[in-house]
N, C-alpha and C positions, 0 to 999 in steps of 0.2 A: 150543279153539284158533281162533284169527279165520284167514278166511280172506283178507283185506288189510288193510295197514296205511293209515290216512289220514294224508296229512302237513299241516300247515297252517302258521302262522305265527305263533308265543308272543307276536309283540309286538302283534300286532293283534287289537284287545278285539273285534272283528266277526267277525271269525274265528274267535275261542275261543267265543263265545256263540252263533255260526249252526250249528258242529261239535258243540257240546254238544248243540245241540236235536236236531240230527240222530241223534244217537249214543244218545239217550233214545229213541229207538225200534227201536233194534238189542237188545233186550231179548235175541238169542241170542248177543252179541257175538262176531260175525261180523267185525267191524270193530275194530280198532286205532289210539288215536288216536299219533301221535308229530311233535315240533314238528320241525319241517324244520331248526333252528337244531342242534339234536343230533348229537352225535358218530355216532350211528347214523342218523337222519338224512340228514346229510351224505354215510354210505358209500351210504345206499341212491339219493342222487340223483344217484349218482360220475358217470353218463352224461348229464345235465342241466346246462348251461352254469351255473356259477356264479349268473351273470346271473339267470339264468333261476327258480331255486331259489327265490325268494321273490314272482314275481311271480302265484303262483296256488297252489294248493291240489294235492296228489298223489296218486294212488290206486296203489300198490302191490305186486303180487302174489306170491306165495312165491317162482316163475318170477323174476322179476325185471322182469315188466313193469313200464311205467312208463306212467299216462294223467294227464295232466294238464289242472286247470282242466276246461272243458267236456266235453272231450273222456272224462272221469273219470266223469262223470253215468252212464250208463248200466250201469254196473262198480258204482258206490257205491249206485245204489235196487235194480238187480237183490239186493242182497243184505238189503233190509232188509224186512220184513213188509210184504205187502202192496205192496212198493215196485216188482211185476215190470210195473205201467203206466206207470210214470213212468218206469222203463227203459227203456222200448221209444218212448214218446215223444220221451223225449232222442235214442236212438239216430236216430229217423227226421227229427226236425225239429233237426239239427246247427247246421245256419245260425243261426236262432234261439237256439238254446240259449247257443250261443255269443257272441249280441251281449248279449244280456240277462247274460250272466254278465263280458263285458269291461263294461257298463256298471256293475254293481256293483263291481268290482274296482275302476275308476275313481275310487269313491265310498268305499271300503270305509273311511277313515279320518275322513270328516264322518259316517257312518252310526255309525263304533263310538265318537262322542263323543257320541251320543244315546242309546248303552245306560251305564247307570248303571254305578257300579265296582261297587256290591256285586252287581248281575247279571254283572257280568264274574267279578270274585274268584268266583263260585260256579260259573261254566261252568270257570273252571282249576283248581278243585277236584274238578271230575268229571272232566275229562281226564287229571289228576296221575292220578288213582283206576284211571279204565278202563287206563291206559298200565302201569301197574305190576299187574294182574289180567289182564289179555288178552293173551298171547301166540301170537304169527305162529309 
């Protein structure tokens, strides 16, 4: 059983392929990926302005918390091997975390027209996979 769900964005090939690499080292899958665009999805972001829904990445908890974008970092390495420095890093240098992560976000559609489609087709073949074997 994962213990949160990530939500991200299906239409963005930088997003499918930055989550997959991430999620290849959740080897306890601990993490659940699910596209933000989904009927479930959609319920879990019901408290997140429309708007707002696509413009960053989600971390999720059974609770029904909700950490977003930046603010998610800390929630998403605490849980992955090895990941409890770069937890605690996030958590302490927020500022930071947080510009570096609007400055990609910014970027994130010139960035994923440099990842090739067959490395994309293969990061949404592992997320299809994880999303239908790891349940919350």
């Amino acid at each position: 059983m994962a213990e949160a769900t990530v939500l991200y964005d299906r239409d963005c090939g930088f997003c499918r392929v930055t989550l997959a690499q991430i999620l290849r080292l959740d080897r306890a899958r601990k993490l659940r990926p699910l596209a933000i665009q989904s009927e479930e999805g959609q319920r879990l972001l019901a408290r997140v302005p429309e708007e707002e829904r696509l413009a960053s990445w989600h971390l999720v908890t059974p609770d029904g918390d909700v950490r977003s974008g930046a603010a998610g970092f800390p929630g998403l390495f605490s849980r992955l091997p090895a990941g409890a420095p770069i937890a605690l890093l996030t958590r302490l240098l927020q500022a930071p975390s947080g510009a570096g992560y609007r400055l990609l976000v910014a970027n994130r559609t010139r960035l994923g027209r440099r990842i090739g489609a067959e490395r994309r087709d293969r990061a949404t073949r592992f997320l299809d996979e994880r999303e239908r074997t790891v349940r919350v």
